[in-house]
TORDRENKE-698358 format. One record per residue: residue in one letter; x, y, z of N, C-alpha, C in turn. Coordinates in steps of 0.1 Angstrom, whole numbers, padded with zeros to 4 digits, always signed. Atoms other than C-alpha are relative to their C-alpha. Layout:
<nodes>
AXYZXYZXYZ;...
</nodes>
This chain:
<nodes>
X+0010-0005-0010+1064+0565+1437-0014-0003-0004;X+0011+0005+0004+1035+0561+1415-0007-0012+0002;X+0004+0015+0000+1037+0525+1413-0009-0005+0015;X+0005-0002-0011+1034+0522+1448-0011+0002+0003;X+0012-0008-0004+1004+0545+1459-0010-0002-0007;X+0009+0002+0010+0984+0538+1429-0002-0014+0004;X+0003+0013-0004+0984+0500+1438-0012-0002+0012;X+0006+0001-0009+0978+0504+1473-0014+0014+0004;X+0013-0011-0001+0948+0535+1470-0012-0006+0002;X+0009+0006+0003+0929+0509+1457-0010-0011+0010;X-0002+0007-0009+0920+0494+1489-0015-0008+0003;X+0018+0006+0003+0886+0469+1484+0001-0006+0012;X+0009+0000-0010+0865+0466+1512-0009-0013+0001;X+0008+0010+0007+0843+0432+1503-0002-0007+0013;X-0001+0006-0008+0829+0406+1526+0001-0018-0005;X-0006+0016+0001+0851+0373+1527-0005-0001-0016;X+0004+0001+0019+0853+0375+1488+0019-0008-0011;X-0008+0013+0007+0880+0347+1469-0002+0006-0010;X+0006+0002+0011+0888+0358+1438+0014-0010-0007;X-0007+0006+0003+0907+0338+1411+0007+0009-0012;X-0003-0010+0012+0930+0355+1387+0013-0012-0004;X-0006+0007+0006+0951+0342+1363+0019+0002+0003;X-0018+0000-0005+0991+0353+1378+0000-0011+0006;X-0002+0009-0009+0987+0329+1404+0008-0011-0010;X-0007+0012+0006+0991+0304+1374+0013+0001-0004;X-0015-0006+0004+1018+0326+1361+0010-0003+0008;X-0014+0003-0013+1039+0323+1393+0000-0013+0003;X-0004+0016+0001+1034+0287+1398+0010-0005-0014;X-0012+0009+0012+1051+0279+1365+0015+0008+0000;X-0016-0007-0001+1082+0300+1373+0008-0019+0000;X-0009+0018-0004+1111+0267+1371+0005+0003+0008;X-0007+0002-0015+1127+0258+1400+0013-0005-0008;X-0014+0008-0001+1166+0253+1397+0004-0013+0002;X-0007+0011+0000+1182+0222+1397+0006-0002+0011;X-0005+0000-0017+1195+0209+1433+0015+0001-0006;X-0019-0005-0001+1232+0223+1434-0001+0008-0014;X+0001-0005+0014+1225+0243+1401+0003+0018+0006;X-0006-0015+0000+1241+0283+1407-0014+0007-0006;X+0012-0009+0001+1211+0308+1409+0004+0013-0008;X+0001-0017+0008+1210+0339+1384-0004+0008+0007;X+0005-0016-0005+1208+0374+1398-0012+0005-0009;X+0011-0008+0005+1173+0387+1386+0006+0006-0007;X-0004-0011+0010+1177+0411+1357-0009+0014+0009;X+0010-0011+0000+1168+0443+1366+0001+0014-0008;X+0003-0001+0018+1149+0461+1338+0002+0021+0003;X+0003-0009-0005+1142+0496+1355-0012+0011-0012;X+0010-0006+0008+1118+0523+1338+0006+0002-0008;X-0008-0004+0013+1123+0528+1303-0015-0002-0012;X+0013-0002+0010+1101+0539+1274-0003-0009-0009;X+0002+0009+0006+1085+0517+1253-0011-0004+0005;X+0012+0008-0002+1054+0489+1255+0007-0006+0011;X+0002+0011-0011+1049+0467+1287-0010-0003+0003;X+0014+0006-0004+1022+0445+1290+0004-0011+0013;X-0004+0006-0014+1023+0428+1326-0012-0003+0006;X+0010+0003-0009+0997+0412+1352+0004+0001+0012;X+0000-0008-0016+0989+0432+1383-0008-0010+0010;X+0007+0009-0014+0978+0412+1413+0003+0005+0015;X+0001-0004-0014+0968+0424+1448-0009-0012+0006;X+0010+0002-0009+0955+0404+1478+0000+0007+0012;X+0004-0009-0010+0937+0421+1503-0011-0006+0010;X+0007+0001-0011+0924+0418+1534-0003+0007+0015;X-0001-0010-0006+0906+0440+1554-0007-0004+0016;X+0009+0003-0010+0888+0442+1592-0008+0013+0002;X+0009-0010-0004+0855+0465+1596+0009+0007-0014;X+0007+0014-0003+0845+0458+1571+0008-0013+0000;X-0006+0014-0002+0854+0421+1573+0003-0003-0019;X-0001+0004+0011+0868+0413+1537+0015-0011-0006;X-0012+0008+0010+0891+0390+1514+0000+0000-0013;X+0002-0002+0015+0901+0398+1479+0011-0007-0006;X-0011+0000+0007+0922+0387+1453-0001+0009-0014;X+0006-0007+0011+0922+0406+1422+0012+0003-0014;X-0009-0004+0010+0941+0407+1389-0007+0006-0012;X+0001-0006+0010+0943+0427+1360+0014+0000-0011;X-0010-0001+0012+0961+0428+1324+0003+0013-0006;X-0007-0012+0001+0979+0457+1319+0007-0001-0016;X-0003-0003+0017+0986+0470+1278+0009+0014+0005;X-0002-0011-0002+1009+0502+1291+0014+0004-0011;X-0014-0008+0010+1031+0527+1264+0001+0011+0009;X-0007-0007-0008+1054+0545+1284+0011+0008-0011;X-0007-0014+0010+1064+0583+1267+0014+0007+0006;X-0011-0007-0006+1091+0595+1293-0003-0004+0011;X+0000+0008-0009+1107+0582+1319+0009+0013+0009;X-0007-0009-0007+1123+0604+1351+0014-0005+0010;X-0008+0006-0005+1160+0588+1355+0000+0002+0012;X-0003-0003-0014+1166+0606+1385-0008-0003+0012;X+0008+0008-0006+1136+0595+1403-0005-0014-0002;X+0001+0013+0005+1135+0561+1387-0016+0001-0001;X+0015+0003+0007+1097+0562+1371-0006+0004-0008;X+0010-0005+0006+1074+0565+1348-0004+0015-0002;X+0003-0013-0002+1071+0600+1338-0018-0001-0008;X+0011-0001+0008+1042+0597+1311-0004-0015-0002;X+0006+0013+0006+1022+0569+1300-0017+0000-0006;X+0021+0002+0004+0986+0557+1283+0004-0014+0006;X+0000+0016+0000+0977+0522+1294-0016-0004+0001;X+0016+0008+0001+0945+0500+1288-0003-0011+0007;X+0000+0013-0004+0938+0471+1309-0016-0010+0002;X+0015+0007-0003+0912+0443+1317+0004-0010+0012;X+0000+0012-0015+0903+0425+1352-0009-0012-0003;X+0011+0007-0001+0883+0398+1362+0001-0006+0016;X-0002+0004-0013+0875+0389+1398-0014-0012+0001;X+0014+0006+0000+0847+0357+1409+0005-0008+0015;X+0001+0009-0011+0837+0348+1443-0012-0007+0004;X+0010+0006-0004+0810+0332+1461-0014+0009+0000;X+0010-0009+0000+0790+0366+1460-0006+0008-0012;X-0001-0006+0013+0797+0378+1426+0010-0004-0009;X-0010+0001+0005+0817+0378+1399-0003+0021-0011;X-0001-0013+0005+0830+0409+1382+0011+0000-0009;X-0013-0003+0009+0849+0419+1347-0001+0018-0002;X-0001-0022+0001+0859+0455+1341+0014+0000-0012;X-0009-0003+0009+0881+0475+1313+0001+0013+0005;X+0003-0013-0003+0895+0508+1320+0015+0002-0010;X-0011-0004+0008+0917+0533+1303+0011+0007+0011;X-0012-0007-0009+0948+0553+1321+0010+0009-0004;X-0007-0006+0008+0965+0584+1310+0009+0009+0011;X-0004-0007-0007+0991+0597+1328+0011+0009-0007;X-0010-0006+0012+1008+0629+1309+0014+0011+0009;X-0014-0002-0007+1030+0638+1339-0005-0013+0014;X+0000+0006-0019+1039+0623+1377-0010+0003+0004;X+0012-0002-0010+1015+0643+1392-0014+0002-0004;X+0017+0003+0000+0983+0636+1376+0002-0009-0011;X+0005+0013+0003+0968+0605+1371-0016-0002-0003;X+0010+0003+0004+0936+0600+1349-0004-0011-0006;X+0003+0015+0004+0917+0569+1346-0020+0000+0002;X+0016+0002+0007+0880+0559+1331+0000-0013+0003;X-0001+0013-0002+0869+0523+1342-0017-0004-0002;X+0011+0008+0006+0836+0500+1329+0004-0014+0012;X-0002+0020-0010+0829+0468+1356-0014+0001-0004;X+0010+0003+0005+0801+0451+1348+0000-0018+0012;X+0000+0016-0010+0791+0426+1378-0013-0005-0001;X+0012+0015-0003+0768+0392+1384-0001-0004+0008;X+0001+0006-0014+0755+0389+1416-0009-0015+0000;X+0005+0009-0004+0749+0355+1428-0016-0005+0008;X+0019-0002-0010+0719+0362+1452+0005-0008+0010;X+0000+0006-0014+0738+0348+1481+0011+0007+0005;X-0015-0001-0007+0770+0353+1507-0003+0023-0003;X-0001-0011+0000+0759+0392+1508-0001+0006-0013;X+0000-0009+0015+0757+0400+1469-0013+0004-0003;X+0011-0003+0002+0730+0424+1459-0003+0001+0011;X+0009+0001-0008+0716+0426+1495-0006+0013-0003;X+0010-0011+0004+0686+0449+1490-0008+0000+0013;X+0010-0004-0007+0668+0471+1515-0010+0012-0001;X+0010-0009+0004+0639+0492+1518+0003+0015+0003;X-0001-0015-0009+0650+0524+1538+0017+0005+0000;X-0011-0009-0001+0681+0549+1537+0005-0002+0017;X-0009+0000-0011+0681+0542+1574+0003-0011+0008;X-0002+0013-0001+0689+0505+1575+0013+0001+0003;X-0017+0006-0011+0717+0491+1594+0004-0008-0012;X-0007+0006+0013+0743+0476+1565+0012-0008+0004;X-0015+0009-0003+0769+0458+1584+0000-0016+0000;X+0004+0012+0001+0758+0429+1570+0014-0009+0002;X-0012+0010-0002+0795+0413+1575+0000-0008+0016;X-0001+0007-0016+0791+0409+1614-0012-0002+0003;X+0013+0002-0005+0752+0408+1613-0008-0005-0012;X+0009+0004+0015+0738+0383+1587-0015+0001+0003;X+0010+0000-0003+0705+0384+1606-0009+0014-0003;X+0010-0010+0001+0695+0422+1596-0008+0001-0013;X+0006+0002+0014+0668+0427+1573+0006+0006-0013;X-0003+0000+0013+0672+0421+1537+0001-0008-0002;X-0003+0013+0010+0678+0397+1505+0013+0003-0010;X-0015+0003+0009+0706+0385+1483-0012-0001-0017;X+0006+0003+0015+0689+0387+1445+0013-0004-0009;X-0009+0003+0014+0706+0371+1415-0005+0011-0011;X+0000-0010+0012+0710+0402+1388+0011+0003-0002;X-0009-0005+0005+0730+0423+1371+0006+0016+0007;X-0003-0018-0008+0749+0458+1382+0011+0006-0013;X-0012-0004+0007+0773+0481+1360+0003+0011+0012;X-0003-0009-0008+0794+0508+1374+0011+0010-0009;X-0008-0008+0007+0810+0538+1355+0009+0005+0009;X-0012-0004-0009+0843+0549+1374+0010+0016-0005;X-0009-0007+0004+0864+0582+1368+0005+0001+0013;X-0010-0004-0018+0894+0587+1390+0009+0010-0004;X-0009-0011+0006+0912+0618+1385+0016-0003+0017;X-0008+0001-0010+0950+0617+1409+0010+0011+0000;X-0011-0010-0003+0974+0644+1420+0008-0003+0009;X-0014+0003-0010+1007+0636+1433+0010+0010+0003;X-0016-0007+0002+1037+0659+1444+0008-0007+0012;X-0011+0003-0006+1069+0654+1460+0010+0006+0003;X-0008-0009-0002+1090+0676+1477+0014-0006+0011;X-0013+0005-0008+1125+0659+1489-0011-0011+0005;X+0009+0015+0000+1108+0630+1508-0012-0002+0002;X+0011-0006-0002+1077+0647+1516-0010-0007-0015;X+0010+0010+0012+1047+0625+1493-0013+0004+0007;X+0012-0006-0001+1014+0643+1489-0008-0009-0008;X+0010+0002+0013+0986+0625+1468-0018-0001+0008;X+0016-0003-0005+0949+0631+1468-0009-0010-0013;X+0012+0011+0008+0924+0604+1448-0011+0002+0001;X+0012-0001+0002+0889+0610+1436-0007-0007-0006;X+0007+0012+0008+0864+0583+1428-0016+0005-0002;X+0015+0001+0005+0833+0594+1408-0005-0012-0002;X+0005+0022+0009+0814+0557+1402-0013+0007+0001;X+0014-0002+0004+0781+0562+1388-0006-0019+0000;X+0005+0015-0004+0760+0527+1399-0015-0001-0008;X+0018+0006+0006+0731+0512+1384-0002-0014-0002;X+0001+0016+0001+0720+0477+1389-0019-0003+0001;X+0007+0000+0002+0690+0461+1387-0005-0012+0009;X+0007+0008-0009+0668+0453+1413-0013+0006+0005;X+0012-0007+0000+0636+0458+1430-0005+0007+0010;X+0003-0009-0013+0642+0469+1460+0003+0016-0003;X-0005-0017+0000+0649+0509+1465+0017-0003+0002;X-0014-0003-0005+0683+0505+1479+0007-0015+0001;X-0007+0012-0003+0712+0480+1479+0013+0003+0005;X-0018+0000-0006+0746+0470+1496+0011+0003-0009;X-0014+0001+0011+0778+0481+1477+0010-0009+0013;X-0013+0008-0007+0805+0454+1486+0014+0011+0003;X-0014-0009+0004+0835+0477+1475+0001+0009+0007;X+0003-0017-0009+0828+0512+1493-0008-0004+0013;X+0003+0005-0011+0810+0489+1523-0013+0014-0002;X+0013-0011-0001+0778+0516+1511-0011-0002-0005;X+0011+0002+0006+0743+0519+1508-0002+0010-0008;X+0001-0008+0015+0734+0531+1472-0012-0006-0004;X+0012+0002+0005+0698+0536+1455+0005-0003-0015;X-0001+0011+0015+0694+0514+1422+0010+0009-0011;X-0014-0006+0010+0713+0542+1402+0001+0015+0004;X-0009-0004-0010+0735+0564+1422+0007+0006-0002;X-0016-0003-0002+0769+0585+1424+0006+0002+0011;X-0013+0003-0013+0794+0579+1451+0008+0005-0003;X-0010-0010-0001+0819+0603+1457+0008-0009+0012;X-0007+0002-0011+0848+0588+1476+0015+0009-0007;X-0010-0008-0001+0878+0611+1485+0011-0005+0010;X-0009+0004-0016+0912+0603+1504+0012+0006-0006;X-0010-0006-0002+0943+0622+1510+0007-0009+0006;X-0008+0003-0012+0973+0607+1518+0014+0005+0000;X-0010-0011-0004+1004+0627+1537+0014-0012+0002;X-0012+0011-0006+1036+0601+1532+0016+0003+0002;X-0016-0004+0001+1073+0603+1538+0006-0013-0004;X-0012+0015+0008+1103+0582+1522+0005-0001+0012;X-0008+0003-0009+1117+0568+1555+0014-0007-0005;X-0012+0015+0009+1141+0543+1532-0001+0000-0015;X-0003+0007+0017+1152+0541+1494+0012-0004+0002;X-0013+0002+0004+1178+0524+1479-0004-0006-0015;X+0002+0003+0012+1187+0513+1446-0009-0007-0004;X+0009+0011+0005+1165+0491+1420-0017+0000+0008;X+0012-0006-0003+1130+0511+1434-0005-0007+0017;X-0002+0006-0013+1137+0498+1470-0007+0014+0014;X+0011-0017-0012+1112+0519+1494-0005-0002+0011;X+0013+0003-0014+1098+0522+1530-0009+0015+0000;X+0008-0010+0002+1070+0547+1531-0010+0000+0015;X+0011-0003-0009+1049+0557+1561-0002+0014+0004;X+0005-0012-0003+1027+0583+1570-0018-0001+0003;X+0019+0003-0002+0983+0592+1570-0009+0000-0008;X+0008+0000+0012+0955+0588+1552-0010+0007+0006;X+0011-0002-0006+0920+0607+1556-0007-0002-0014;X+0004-0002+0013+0893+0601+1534-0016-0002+0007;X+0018-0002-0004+0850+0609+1531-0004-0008-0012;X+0008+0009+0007+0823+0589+1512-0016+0004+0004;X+0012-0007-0003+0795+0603+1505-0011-0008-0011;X+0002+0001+0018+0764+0594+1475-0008+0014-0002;X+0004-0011+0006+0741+0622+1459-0016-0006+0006;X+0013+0001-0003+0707+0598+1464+0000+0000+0019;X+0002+0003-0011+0714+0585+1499+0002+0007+0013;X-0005-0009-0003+0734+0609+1512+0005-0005+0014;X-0004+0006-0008+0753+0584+1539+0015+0007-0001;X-0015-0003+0000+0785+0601+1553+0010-0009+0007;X-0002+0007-0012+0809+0585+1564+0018+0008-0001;X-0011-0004-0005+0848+0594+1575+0011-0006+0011;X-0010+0009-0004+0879+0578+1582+0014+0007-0001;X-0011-0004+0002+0915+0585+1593+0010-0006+0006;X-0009+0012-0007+0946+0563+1599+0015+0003-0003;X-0012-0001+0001+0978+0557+1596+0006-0012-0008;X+0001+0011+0004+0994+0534+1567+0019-0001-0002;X-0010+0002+0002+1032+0518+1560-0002-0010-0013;X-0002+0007+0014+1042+0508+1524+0016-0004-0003;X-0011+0005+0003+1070+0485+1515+0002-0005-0011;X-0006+0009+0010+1091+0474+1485+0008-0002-0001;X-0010+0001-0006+1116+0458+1486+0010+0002-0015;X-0004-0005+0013+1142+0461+1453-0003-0009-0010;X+0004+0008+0015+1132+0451+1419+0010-0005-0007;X+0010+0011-0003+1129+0421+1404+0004-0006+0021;X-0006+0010-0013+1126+0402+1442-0005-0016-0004;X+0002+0021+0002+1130+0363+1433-0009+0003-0015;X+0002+0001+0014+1109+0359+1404-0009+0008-0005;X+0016-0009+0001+1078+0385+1410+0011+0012-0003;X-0008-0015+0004+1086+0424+1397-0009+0011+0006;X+0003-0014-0005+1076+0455+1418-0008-0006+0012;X+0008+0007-0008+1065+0431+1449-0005+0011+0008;X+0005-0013-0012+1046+0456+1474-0005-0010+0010;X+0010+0003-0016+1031+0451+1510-0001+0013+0008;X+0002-0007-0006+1011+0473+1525-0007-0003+0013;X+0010+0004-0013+0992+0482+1561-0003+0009-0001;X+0009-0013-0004+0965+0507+1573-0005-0001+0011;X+0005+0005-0012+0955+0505+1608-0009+0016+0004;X+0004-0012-0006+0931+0536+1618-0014+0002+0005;X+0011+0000-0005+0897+0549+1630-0013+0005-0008;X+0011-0001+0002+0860+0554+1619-0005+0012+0008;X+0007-0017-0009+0854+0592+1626-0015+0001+0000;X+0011-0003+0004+0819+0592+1610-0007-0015-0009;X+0004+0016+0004+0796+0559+1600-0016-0004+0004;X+0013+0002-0004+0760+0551+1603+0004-0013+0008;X+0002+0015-0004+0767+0513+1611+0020+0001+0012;X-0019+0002-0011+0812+0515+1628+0002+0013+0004;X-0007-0009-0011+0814+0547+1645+0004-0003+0011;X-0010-0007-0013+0840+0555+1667+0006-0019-0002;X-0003+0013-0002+0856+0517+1659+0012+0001-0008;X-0011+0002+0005+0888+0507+1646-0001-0007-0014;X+0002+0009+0016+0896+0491+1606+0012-0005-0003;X-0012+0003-0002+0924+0475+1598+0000-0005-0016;X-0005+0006+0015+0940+0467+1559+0011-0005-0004;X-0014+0000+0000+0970+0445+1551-0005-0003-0016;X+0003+0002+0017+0977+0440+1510+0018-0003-0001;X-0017+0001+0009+1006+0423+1492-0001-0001-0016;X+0005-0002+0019+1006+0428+1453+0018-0003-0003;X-0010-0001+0006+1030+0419+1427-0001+0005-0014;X+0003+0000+0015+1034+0425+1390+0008-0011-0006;X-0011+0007+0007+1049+0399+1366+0000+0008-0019;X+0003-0009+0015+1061+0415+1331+0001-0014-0012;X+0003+0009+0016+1053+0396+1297+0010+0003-0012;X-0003-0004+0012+1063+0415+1271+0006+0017+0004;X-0007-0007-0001+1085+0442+1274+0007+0007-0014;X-0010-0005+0013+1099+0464+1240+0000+0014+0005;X+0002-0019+0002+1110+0500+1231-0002+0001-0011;
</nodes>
């Protein structure tokens, strides 16, 4: 269940943003069988205690705002207890490192992740981005009450600067699960500070306006049900999401509520391990720039594992 929800939470927002990560090359070198050569049945490894270092990759692509991501990360995770009967992860520490680069930015980050049951999920994260000074990165404005949808309006005022930005992240998670009934709630403290000269700039990620150094509060609930398991972590999942976005300097509300479906199909599928696809289709309750408008999110992620011991 974790696997799951934790992937897809993460849901980046960016405009028309390419990144390159290193699985891609990973899955290209899978070998191809021999013509008429008998195919192996995947191994499948299931949760079990021990080290696993693996690379996580999600692409995402959203509408309002208008975005394209790709994004991987390297995963170091020691797994303390595992919950046969639910097939997952009970406990774990893990440390990992990303790296994302598009035409607007490029971005590396390290975070830590300590999960000492199912239902709570603590994680610390360090990104450290380099905006380009074009394609929307950095745009900088003068006033709290600037129009920001720079995705469908490249014409409103503001500039793209080449600088620097960090962003301190805590995400605290609470999960329960009662028969098929799936509750989880996610909280994103990100403390911002970048360097520029205007008062206020665009966040790509949260689609928000934030003054030079900032805290952003984003909050989302989501209410899911198991429609489908089967063996080897085989899942259909649908249900709602609400969530608010607030910051401390700018104080831009905004508020959202939809409806999302999460699919996996059984692990390994073909050569990738824990393949996911998600969707989110819902509405814009509250918004300076997309009230009352529709948003739309599809995401397919996989993991491939490396290294695997107990």
């Amino acid at each position: 269940m974790e696997k799951v929800c934790a992937n897809g939470s993460s849901w980046f927002m960016s405009r028309l943003l390419v990144g390159v990560g290193l699985a891609c090359m990973v899955f290209a070198a899978q070998p191809t069988p021999a013509s008429g050569a008998e195919q192996e049945e995947p191994v499948y490894k299931g949760p079990a205690v021990g080290r696993r270092v693996f690379l996580s990759s999600d692409l995402i692509a959203s509408y309002n705002a208008l975005g394209l991501g790709l994004f991987t990360t390297i995963i170091d995770r020691r797994v303390y207890d595992v919950s046969e009967e639910m097939g997952i992860e009970w406990s774990y520490l893990q440390t990992g490192a990303g790296f994302m680069v598009s035409p607007a930015y490029a971005q590396g980050s390290v975070h830590v992740e300590w999960q000492p049951a199912a239902f709570l999920q603590l994680r610390g994260d360090y990104t450290m981005f380099g905006f380009f000074g074009m394609q929307g990165g950095l745009r900088g404005v003068d006033s709290p009450d600037s129009a920001y949808d720079f995705d469908r309006d490249s014409s409103l005022p503001g500039s793209d600067k080449p600088s620097l930005g960090h962003r301190g992240l805590f995400r605290p998670v609470l999960a329960a699960q009662v028969g098929p009934v799936v509750l989880r709630n996610q909280l994103d403290l990100a403390l911002f500070s970048v360097d520029t000269k205007q008062p206020l700039f665009y966040e790509l990620e949260y689609d928000y306006l934030l003054e030079r150094t900032d805290l952003l509060i984003f909050n989302q609930t989501q209410l899911l049900f198991e429609l489908w398991k089967a063996p080897r972590e085989a899942l259909l999942l649908a249900g709602a999401i609400y969530d608010v976005t607030h910051s401390v300097e700018t104080a831009i509300d905004r508020q959202r509520a939809g409806l999302v479906v999460v699919w996996q199909p059984r692990d390994p599928w073909g050569p990738l391990d824990r393949f996911r696809l998600f969707l989110v289709a819902g509405w814009i309750i509250e918004d300076r720039n997309r009230k009352d408008e529709p948003f739309f999110i599809i995401g397919v992620g996989t993991d491939k594992d490396l290294i695997q011991r107990p």
